[in-house]
VOVOSE-893537 format. One record per residue (C-alpha): x, y, z. Coordinates in steps of 0.05 Angstrom, whole numbers, plus 32768, in hexadecimal, padded with zeros to 4 digits. Example, Ala and Ser with C-alpha at 12.3 -4.5 7.8 and 13.67 -1.06 7.14 Angstrom:
BEGIN
((80F6 7FA6 809C)) ((8111 7FEB 808F)) 
//
This chain:
BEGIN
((80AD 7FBD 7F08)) ((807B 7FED 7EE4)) ((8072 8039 7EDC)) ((8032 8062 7EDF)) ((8022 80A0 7EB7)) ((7FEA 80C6 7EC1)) ((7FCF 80C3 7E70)) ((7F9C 80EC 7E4D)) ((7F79 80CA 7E14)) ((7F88 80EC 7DD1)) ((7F3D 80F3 7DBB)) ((7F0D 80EC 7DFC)) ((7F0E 8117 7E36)) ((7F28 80E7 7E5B)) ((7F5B 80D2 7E8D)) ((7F7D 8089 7EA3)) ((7FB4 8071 7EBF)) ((7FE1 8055 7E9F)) ((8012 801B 7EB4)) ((8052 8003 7E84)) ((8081 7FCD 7E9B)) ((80C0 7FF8 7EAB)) ((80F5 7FC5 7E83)) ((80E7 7F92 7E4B)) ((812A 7F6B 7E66)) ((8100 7F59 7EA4)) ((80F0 7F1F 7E73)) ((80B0 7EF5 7E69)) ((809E 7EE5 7EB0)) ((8097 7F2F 7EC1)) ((8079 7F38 7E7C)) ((8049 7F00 7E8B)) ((8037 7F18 7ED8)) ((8021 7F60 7EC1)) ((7FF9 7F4B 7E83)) ((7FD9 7F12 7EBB)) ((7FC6 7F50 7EE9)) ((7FA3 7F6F 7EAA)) ((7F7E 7F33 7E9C)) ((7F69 7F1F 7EF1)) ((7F4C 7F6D 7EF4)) ((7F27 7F70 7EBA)) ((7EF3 7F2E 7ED6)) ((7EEF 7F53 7F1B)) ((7EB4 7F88 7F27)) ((7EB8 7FAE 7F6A)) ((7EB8 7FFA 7F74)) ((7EF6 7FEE 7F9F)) ((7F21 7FCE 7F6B)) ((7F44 7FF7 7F32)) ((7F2C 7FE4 7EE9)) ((7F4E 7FD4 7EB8)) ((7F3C 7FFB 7E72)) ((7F71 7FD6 7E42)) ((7FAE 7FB7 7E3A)) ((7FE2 7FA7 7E02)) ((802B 7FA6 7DF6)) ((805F 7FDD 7DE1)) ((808B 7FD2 7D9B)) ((80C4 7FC4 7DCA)) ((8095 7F83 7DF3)) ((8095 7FB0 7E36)) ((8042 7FA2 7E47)) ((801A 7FD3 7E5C)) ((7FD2 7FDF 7E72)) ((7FA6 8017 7E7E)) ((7F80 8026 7EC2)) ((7F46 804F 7EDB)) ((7F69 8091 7EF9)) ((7F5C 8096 7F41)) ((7F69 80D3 7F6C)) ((7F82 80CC 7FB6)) ((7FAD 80BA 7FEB)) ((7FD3 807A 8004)) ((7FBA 805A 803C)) ((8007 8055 804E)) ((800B 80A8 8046)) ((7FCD 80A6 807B)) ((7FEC 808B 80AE)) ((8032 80AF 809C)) ((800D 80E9 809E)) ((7FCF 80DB 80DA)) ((7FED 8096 8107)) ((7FC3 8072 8120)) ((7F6E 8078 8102)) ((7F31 8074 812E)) ((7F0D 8032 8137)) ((7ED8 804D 8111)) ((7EF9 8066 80D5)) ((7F27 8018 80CE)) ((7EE0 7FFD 80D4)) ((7ECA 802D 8098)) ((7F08 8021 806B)) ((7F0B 7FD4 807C)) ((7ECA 7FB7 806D)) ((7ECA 7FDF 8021)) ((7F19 7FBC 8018)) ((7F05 7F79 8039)) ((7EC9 7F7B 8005)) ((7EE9 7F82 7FCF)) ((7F18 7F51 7FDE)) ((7EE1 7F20 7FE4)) ((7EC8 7F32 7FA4)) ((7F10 7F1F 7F8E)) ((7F14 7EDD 7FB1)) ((7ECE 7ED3 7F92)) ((7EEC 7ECF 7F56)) ((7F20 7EAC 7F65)) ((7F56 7EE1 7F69)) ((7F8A 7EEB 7FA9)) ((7FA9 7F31 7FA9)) ((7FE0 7F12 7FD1)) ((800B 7F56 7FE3)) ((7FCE 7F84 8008)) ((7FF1 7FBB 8031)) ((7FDC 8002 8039)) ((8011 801A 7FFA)) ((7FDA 7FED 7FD0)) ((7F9E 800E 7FEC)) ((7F92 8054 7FDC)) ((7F55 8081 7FFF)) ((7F2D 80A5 7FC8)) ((7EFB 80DD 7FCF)) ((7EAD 80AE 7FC9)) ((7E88 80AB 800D)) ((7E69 806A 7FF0)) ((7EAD 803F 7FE7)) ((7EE6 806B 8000)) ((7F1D 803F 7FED)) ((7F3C 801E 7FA9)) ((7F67 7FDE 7FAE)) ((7F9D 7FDF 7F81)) ((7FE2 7FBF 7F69)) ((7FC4 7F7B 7F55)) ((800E 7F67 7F38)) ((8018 7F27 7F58)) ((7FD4 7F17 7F63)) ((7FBF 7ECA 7F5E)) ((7F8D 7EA9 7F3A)) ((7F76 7E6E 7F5E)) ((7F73 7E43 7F1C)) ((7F91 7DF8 7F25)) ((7F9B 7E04 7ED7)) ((7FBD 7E3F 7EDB)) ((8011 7E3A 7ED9)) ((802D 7E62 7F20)) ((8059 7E99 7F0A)) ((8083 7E86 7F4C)) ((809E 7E47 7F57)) ((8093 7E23 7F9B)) ((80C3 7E44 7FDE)) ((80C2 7E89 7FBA)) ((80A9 7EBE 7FE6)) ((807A 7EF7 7FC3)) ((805B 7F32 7FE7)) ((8073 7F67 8023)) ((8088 7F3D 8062)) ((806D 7F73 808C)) ((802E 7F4F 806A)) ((8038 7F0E 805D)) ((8013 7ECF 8074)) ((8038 7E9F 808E)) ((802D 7E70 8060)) ((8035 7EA1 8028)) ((807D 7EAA 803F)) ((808F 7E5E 8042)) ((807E 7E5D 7FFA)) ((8040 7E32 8004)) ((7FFC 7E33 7FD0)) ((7FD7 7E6F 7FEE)) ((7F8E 7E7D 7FEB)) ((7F5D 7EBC 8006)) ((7F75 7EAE 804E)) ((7FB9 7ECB 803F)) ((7F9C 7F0D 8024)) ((7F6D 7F0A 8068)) ((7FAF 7F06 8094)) ((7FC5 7F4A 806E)) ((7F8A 7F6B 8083)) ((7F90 7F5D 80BE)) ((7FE1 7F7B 80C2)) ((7FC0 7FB1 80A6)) ((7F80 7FBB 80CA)) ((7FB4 7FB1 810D)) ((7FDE 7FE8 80EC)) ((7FA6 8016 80E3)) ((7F8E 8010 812A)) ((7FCF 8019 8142)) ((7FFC 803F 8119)) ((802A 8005 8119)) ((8033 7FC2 80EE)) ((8031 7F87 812E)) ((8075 7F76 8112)) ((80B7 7F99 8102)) ((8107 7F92 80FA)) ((8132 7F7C 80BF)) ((8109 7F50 808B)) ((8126 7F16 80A9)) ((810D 7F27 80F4)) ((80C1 7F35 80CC)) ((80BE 7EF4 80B3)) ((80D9 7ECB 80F0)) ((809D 7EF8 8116)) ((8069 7EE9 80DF)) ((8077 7E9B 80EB)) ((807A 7E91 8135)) ((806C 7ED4 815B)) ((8026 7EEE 8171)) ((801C 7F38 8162)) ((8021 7F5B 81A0)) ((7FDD 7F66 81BA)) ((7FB3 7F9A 8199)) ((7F94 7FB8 81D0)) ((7FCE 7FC5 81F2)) ((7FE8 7FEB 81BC)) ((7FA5 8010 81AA)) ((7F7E 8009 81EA)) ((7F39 802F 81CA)) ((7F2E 7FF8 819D)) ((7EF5 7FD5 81AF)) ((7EFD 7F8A 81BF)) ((7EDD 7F6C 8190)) ((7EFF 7F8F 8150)) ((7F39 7F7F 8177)) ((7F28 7F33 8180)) ((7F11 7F30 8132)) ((7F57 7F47 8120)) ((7F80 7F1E 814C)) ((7F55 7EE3 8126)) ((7F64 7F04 80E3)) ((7FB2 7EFF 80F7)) ((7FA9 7EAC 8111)) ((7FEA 7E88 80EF)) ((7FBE 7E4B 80E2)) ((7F95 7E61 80A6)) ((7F66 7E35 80B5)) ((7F4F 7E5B 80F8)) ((7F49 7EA2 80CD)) ((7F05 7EBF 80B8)) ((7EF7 7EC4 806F)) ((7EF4 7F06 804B)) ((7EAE 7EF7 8044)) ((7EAD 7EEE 808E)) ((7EDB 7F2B 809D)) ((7E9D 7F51 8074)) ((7E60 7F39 809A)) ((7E81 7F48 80E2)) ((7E95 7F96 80CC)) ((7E52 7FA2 8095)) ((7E1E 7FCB 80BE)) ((7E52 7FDF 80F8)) ((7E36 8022 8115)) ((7E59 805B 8139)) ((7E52 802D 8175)) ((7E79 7FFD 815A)) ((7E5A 7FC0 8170)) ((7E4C 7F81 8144)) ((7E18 7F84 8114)) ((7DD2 7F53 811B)) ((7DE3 7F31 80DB)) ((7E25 7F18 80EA)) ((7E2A 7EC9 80E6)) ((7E23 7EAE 8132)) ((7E62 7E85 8124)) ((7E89 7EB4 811A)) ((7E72 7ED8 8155)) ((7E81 7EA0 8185)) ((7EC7 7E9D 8163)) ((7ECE 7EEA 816E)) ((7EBD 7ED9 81B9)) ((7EE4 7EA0 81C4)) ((7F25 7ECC 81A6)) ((7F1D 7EFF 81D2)) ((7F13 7ED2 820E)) ((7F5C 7EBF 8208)) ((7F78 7EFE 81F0)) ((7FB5 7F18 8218)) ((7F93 7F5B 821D)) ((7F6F 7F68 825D)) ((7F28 7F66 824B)) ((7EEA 7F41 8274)) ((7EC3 7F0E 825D)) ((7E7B 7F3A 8273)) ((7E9C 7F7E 824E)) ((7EAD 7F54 820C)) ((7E60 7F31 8216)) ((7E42 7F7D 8218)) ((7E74 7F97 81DB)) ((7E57 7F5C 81AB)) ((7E10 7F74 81BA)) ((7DE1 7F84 8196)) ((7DF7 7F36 8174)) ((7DF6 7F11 81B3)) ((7DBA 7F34 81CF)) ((7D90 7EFB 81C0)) ((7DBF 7ECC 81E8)) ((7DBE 7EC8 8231)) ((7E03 7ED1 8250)) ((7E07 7E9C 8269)) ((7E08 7E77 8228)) ((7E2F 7EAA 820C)) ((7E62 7E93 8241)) ((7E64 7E53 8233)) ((7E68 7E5B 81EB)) ((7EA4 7E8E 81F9)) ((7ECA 7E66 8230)) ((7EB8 7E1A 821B)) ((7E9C 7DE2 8244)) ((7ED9 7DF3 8270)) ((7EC6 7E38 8282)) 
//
């Protein structure tokens, strides 16, 4: 619903972008849900998330608001142009997204329509990514009047929670569900899902994705296991961003789970993997989570995985 120019300020050497509603007879809703995306950037402070300079309105009401300029390319166009990225390299992009979402849902914001069109690879070794398009973002305010009314669906299905596509109150978990289409996509080259819009959202409600390993059989298990948790249609049995953070933070070239991450979601991690489809054994997934579980015995760390049945 919205343009962006590339602007150059008329005094100050400098450059923005800048964003204007593209038609004043989108009326006040789409009036009110750009100025809102204005207003939910400016109180959020990561590297990884665009800032917002200003904002105001044109003679004719069309809103408008001025960005930081940022130079790069799509995540989409990497994949259109690269398929499928290295474990290593969705580890390195994920982590700097998933921690700026939490920043977000720190502040109460959902972003509520993540997809690799929204996250654009920049140039800066120390946060490589910028998470943008914060259009129909949420503010979790019980104060604040919704913008959509209840049973209207907003976001990309390829994307969407499940319970972001029956129209139901969504929180952080839906935005962690995205990542995980995404982080599935990366790793694969392909969303778990696809067909007319109608086909994506029967899938999104009922369907497993097919199994990730199958499809991109280097992955190691465990970032395997923490996506198919990422993608659980009960939002209560998803990680939090937070979560999603501590698991990838301090992953290594040998990609194996960091000593910091929380021992619950370890055993969670374990237990998913133990009844993934893909082909894995129990010892090989016990070996992968080390240098975490080196402190357990393996025995334990079975029982933990498999349950007082195993």
């Amino acid at each position: 619903m919205a343009i962006v120019y590339e602007a150059v300020h008329q005094i100050l050497p400098r450059r923005a972008a800048l964003k204007v509603m593209k038609d004043a007879s989108l009326g006040e809703q789409a009036r009110t849900r750009f100025l809102r995306e204005a207003c939910l950037l400016a109180d959020l402070r990561h590297r990884a998330i665009v800032e917002v300079q200003d904002a105001g309105t044109l003679s004719d009401g069309r809103p408008w608001l001025v960005m930081n300029l940022i130079a790069g390319t799509t995540l989409a166009d990497r994949l259109l142009v690269r398929g499928a990225l290295g474990a290593g390299e969705v580890v390195e992009l994920v982590r700097h997204i998933a921690g700026a979402l939490t920043s977000a849902h720190e502040a109460g914001v959902v972003h509520r329509d993540l997809k690799p069109d929204n996250v654009i690879i920049v140039d800066d070794p120390s946060c490589p990514v910028r998470v943008i398009d914060w259009g129909i973002a949420l503010a979790l305010s019980p104060t604040e009047e919704r913008l959509t009314v209840d049973g209207t669906i907003t976001g990309t299905p390829h994307y969407m929670a499940p319970e972001q596509i029956r129209g139901e109150l969504v929180d952080g978990t839906c935005d962690v569900y995205a990542l995980g289409v995404v982080m599935y996509e990366l790793l694969t080259g392909r969303a778990p899902f696809s067909g007319g819009m109608m086909d994506i959202i029967a899938q999104q409600l009922t369907s497993p994705p097919p199994p990730l390993r199958v499809k991109a059989p280097a992955t190691p298990v465990w970032l395997a296991a923490l996506v198919n948790l990422m993608l659980a249609k009960d939002r209560t049995q998803r990680p939090t961003m937070a979560q999603v953070v501590a698991t990838l933070a301090g992953v290594r070239s040998g990609l194996a789970l960091p000593e910091d991450v929380d021992e619950d979601v370890v055993i969670e991690l374990v237990a998913d993997a133990a009844d993934d489809d893909v082909d894995c054994d129990l010892d090989q997934l016990i070996a992968e989570l080390s240098p975490a579980s080196a402190a357990m015995p393996v025995s334990a760390m079975r029982r933990l995985a498999l349950g007082s049945n195993g």
